[in-house]
MARKOLSE-553377 format. One record per atom (N, C-alpha, C): atom name; residue in three letters; x, y, z. Coordinates in nm, 2 decimals, padded with zeros to 4 digits, always signed. Example, Ala and Ser with C-alpha at 12.3 -4.5 7.8 and 13.67 -1.06 7.14 Angstrom:
// residues 2
["N"; "ALA"; [+01.32; -00.57; +00.78]],
["CA"; "ALA"; [+01.23; -00.45; +00.78]],
["C"; "ALA"; [+01.32; -00.33; +00.78]],
["N"; "SER"; [+01.28; -00.22; +00.71]],
["CA"; "SER"; [+01.37; -00.11; +00.71]],
["C"; "SER"; [+01.29; +00.00; +00.79]],
END
This chain:
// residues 64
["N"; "UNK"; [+02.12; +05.01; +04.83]],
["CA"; "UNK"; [+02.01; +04.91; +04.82]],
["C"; "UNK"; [+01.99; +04.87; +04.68]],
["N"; "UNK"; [+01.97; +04.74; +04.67]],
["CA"; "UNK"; [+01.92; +04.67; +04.53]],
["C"; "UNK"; [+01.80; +04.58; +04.54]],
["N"; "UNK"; [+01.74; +04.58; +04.43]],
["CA"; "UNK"; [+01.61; +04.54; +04.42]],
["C"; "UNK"; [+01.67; +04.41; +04.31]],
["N"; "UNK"; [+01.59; +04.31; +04.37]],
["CA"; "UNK"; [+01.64; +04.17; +04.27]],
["C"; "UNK"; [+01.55; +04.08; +04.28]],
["N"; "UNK"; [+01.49; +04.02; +04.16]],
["CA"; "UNK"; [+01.41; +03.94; +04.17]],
["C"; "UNK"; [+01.46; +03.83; +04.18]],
["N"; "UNK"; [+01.42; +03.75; +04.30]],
["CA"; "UNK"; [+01.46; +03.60; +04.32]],
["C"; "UNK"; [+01.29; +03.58; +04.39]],
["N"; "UNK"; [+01.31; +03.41; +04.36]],
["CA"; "UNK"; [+01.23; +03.35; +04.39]],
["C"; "UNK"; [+01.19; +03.35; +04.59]],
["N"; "UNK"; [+01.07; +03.30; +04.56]],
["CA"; "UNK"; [+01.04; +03.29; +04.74]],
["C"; "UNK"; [+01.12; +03.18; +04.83]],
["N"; "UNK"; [+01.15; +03.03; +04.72]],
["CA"; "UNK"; [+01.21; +02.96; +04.78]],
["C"; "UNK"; [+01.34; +03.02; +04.81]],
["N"; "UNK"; [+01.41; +02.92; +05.00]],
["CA"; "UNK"; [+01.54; +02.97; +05.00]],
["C"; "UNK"; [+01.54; +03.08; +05.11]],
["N"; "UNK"; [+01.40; +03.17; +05.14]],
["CA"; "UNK"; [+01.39; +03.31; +05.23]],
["C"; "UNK"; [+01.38; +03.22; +05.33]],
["N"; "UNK"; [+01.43; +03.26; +05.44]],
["CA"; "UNK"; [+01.40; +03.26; +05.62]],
["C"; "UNK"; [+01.40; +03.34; +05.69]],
["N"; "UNK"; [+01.35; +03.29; +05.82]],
["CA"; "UNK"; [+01.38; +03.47; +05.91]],
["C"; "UNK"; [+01.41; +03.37; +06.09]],
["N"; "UNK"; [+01.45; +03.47; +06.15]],
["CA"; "UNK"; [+01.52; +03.38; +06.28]],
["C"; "UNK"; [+01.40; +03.30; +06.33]],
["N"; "UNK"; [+01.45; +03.19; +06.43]],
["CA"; "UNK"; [+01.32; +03.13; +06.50]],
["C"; "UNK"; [+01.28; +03.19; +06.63]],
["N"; "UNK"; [+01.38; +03.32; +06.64]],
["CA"; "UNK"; [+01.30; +03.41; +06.73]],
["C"; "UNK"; [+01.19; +03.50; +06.73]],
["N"; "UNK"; [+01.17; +03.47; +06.56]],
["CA"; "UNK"; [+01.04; +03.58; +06.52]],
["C"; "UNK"; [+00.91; +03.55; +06.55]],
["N"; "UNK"; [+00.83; +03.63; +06.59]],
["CA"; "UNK"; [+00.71; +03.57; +06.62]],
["C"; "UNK"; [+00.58; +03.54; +06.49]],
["N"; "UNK"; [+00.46; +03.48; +06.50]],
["CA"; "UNK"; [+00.43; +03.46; +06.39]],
["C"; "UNK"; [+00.37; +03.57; +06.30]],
["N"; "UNK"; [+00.37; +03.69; +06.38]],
["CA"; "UNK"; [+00.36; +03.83; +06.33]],
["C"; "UNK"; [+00.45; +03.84; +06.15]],
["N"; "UNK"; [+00.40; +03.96; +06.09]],
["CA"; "UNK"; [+00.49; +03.96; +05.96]],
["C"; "UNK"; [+00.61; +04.08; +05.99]],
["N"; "UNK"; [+00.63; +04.12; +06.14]],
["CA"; "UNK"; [+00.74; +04.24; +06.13]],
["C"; "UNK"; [+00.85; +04.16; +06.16]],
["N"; "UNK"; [+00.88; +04.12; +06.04]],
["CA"; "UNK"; [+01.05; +04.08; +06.08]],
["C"; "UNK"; [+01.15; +04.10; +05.92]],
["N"; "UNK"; [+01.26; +04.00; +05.95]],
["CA"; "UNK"; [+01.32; +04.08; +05.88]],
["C"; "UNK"; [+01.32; +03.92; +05.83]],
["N"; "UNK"; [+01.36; +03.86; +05.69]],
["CA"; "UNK"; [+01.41; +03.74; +05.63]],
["C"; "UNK"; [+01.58; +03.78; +05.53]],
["N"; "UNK"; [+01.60; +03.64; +05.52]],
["CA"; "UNK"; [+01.77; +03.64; +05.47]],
["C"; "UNK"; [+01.75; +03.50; +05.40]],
["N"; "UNK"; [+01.81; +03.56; +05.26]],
["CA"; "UNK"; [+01.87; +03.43; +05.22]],
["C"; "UNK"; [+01.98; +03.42; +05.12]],
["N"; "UNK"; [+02.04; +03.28; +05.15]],
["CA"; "UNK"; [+02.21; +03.32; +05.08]],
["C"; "UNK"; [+02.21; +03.26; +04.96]],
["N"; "UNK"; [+02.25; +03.35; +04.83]],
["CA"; "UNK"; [+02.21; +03.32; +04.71]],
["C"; "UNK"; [+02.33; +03.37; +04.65]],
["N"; "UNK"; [+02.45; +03.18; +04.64]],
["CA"; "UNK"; [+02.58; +03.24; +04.61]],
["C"; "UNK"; [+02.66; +03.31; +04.68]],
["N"; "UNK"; [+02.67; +03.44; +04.62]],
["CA"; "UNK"; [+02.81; +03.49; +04.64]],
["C"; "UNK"; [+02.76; +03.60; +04.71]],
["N"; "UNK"; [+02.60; +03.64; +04.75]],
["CA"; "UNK"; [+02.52; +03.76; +04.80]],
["C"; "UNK"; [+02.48; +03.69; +04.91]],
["N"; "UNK"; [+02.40; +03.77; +05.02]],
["CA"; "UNK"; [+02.34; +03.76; +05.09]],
["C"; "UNK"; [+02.20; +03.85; +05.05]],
["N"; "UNK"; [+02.09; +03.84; +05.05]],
["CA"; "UNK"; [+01.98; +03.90; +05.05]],
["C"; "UNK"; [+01.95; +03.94; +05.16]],
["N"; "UNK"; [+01.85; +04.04; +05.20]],
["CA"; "UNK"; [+01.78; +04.06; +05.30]],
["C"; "UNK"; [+01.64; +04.13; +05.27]],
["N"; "UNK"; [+01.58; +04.07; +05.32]],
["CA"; "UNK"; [+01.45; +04.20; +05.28]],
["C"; "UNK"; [+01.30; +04.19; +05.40]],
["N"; "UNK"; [+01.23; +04.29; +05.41]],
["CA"; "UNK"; [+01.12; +04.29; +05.53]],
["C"; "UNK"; [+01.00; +04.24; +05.49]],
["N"; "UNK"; [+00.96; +04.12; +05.57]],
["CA"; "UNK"; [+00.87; +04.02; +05.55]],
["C"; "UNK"; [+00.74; +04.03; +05.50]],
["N"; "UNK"; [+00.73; +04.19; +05.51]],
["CA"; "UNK"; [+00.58; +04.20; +05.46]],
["C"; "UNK"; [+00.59; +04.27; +05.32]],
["N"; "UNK"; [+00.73; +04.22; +05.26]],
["CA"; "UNK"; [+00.74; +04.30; +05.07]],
["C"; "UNK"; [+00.75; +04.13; +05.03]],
["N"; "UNK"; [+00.65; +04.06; +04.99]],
["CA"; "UNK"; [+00.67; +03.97; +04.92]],
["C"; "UNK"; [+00.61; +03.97; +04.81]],
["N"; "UNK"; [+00.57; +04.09; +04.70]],
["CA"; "UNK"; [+00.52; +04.10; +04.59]],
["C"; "UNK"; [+00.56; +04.10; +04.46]],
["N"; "UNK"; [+00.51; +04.17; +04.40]],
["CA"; "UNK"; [+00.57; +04.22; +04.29]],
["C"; "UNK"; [+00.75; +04.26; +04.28]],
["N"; "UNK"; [+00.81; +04.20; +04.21]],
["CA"; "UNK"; [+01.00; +04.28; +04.26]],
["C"; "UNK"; [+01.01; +04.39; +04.29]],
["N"; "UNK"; [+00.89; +04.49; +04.17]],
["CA"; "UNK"; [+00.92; +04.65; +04.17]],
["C"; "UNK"; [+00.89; +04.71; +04.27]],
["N"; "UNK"; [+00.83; +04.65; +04.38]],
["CA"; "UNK"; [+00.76; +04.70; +04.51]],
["C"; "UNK"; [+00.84; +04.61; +04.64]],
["N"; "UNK"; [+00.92; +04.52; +04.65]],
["CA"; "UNK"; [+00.99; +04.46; +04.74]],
["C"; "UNK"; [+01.11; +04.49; +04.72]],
["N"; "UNK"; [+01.17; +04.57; +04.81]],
["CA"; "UNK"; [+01.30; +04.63; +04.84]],
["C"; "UNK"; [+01.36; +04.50; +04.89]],
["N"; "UNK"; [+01.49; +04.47; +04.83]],
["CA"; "UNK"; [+01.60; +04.39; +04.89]],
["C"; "UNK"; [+01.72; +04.46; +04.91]],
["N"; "UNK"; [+01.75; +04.42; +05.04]],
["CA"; "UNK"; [+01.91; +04.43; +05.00]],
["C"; "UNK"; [+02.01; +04.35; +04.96]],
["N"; "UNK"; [+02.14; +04.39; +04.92]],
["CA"; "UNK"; [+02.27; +04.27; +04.87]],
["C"; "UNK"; [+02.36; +04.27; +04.95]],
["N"; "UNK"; [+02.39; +04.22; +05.03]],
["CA"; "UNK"; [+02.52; +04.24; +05.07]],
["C"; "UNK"; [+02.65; +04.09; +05.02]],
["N"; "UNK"; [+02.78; +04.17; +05.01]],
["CA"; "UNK"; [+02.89; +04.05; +04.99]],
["C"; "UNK"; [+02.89; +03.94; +05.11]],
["N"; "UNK"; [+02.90; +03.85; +05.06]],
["CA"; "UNK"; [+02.97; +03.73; +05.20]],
["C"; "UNK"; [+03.08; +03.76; +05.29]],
["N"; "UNK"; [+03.15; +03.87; +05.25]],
["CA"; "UNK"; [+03.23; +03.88; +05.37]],
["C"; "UNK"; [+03.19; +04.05; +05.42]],
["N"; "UNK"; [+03.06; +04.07; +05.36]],
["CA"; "UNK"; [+03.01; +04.21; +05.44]],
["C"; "UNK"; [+02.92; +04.21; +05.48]],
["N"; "UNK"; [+02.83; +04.07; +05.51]],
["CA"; "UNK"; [+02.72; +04.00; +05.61]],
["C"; "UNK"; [+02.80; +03.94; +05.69]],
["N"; "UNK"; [+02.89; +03.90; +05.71]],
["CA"; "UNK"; [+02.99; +03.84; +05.78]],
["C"; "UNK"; [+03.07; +03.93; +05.86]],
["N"; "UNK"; [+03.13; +04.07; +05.84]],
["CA"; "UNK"; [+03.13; +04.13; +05.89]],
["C"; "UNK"; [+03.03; +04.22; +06.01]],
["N"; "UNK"; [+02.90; +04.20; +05.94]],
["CA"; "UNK"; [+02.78; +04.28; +06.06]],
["C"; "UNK"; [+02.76; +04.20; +06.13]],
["N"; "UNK"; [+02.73; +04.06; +06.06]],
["CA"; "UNK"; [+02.71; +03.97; +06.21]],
["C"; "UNK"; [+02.80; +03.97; +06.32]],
["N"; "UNK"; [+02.90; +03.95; +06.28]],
["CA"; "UNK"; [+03.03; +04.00; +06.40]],
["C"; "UNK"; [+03.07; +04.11; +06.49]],
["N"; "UNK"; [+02.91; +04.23; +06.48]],
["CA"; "UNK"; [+02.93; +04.32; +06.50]],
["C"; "UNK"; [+02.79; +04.33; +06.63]],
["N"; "UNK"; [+02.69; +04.21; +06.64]],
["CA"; "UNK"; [+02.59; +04.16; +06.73]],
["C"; "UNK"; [+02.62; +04.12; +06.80]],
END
C-alpha cells in the first residue's frame, strides 16, 4: 500500500454504489490506478490509497 496525495478531482466509484459512503472509489492517474475507501477523503496522512500498475488493475479486473 501507498499513500499519495492527489487531488479529489478525477475519483469515482461504480454506479452500483448506493448513496451511502461504504464503497470503494478509483481513479486512473497515468500510468497508476489509485484506489482508496470513500470515507478517507482527508488529510493524505490519514487516507490510505492504493497503486496499482495498469496492467496489474487490469489483471484483477479479469479476475471478476
Amino acid at each position: 500500500m501507498s499513500t499519495v496525495d492527489s487531488a479529489a478531482d478525477g475519483w469515482f466509484k461504480s454506479s452500483y454504489s448506493s448513496a451511502n459512503q461504504s464503497c470503494v472509489e478509483v481513479r486512473f492517474d497515468g500510468a497508476r490506478v489509485l484506489v482508496r475507501d470513500s470515507k478517507y477523503q482527508g488529510t493524505p496522512a490519514i487516507r490510505p490509497i492504493l497503486a496499482f500498475s495498469n496492467s496489474d488493475w487490469s489483471a484483477f479486473l479479469s479476475t471478476l
